[in-house]
C-alpha positions in Angstrom: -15.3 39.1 -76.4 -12.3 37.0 -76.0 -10.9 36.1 -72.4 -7.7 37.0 -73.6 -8.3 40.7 -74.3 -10.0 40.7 -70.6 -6.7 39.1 -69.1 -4.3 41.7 -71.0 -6.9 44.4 -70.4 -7.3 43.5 -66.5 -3.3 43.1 -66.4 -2.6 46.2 -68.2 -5.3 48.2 -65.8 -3.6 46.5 -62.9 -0.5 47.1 -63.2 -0.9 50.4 -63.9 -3.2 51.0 -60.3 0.3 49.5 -58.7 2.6 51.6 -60.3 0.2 54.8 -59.8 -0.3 53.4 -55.9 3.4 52.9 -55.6 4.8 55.9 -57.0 2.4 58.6 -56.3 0.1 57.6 -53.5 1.9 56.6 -50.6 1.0 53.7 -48.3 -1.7 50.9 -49.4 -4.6 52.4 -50.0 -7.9 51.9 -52.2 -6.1 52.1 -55.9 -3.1 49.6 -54.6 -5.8 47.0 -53.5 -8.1 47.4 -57.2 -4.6 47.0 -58.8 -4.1 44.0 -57.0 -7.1 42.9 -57.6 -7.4 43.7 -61.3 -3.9 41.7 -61.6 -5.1 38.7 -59.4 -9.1 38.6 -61.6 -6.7 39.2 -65.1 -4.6 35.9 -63.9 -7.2 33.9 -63.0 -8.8 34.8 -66.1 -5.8 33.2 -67.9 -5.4 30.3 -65.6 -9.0 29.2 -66.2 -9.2 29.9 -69.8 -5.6 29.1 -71.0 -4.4 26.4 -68.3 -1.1 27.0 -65.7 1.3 27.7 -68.4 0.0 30.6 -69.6 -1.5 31.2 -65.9 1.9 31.1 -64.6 3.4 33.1 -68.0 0.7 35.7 -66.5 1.8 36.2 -63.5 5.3 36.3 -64.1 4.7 39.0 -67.3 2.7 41.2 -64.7 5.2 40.8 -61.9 7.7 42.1 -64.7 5.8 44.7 -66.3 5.0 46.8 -62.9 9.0 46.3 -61.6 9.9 47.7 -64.9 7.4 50.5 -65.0 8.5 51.5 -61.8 12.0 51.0 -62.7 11.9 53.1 -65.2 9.7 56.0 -63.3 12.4 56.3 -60.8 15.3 57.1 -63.3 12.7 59.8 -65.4 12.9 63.2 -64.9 9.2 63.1 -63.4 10.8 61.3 -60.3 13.7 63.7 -59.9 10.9 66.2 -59.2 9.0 64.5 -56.4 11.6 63.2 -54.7 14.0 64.6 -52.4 17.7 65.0 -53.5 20.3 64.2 -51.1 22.2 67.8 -51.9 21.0 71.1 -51.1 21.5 74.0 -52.7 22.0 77.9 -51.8 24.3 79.9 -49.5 25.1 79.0 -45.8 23.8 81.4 -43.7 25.6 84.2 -42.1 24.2 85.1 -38.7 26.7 83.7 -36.2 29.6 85.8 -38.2 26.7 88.8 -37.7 25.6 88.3 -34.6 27.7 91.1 -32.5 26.3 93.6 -35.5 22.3 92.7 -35.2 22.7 92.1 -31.3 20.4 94.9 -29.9 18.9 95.8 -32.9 15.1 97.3 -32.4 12.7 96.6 -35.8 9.2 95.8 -36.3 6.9 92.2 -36.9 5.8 91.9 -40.0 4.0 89.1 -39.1 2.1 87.8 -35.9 4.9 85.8 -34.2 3.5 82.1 -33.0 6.3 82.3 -32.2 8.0 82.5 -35.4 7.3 84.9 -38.4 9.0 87.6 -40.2 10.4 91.0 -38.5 12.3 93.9 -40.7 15.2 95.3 -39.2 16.1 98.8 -40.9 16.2 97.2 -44.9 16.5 93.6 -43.9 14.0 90.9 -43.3 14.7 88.3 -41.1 12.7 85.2 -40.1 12.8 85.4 -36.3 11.7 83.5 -33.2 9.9 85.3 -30.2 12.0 84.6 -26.9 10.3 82.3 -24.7 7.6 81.1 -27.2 5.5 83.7 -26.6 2.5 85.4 -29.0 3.6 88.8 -30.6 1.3 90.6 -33.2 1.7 92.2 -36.0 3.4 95.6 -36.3 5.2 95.2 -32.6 8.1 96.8 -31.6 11.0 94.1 -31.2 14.1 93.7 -30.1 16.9 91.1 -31.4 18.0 89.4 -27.6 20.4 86.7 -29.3 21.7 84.9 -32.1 20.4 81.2 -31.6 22.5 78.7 -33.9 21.0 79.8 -37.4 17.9 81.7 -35.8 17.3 85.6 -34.9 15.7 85.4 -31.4 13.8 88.4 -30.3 11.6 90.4 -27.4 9.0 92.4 -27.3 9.4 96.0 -26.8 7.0 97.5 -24.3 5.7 101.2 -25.4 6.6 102.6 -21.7 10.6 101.7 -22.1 12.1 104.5 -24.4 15.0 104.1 -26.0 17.3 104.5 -23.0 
């Protein structure tokens, strides 16, 4: 076969490792060193076959061809999708303005608390914190102890205290 179709075909396989290392795979790792490598054998290929020009054209055409491949994967909608946008999006939440109402407030885990986990408060559900980092199971009788910035912080009740 012709060394030319092994240079484009070692380029092409190349610079696709790169972009796939770059974009997907974080870090250097295995497929960012065989890209590099495919690129590098591919060039060397052309060097030795073709002389510096087209040695030189070589390395220059793959340099190009992964910037614009990655170029052009950051502005698809692919990319929009694995990377984080600088906006978020929903409702701010409302527990300081409720924190006089839930203050007090006995309901049970719906979760084991390690410390966090989900307790249900008459209707509501609320992701809550156990005071003091503490272990609460499953289906324990809490009680909400304080409003905490944006978190519901809460104590275990212990069967023996009533509801004085």
């Amino acid at each position: 076969m012709d060394p030319t179709v092994y240079a484009i075909l070692f380029l092409a396989l190349g610079t696709t490792l790169l972009v796939i290392e770059i974009v997907l795979i974080p870090g250097v790792g295995l497929v960012g060193l065989m890209g590099g490598g495919l690129m590098a054998y591919g060039m060397y290929i052309s060097w030795v076959n073709y002389g510096p020009v087209w040695g030189i054209t070589s390395v220059v055409g793959g340099g190009l061809a992964a910037g614009l491949s990655i170029f052009g994967f950051l502005r698809s909608p692919l990319s929009k999708r694995l990377v984080l946008q600088d906006k978020q999006s929903g409702e701010p939440s409302d527990l300081p303005q409720r924190a006089d109402e839930l203050m007090g407030h006995r309901g049970m885990t719906e979760t084991d608390l390690r410390p966090s986990g989900i307790a249900r408060f008459g209707t509501e559900r609320f992701d809550v914190v156990a005071s003091e980092g503490e272990y609460i199971e499953k289906g324990t009788t809490v009680e909400v102890v304080r409003i905490a910035q944006n978190s519901v912080v809460v104590q275990r009740i212990l069967e023996n205290e009533g509801d004085s």
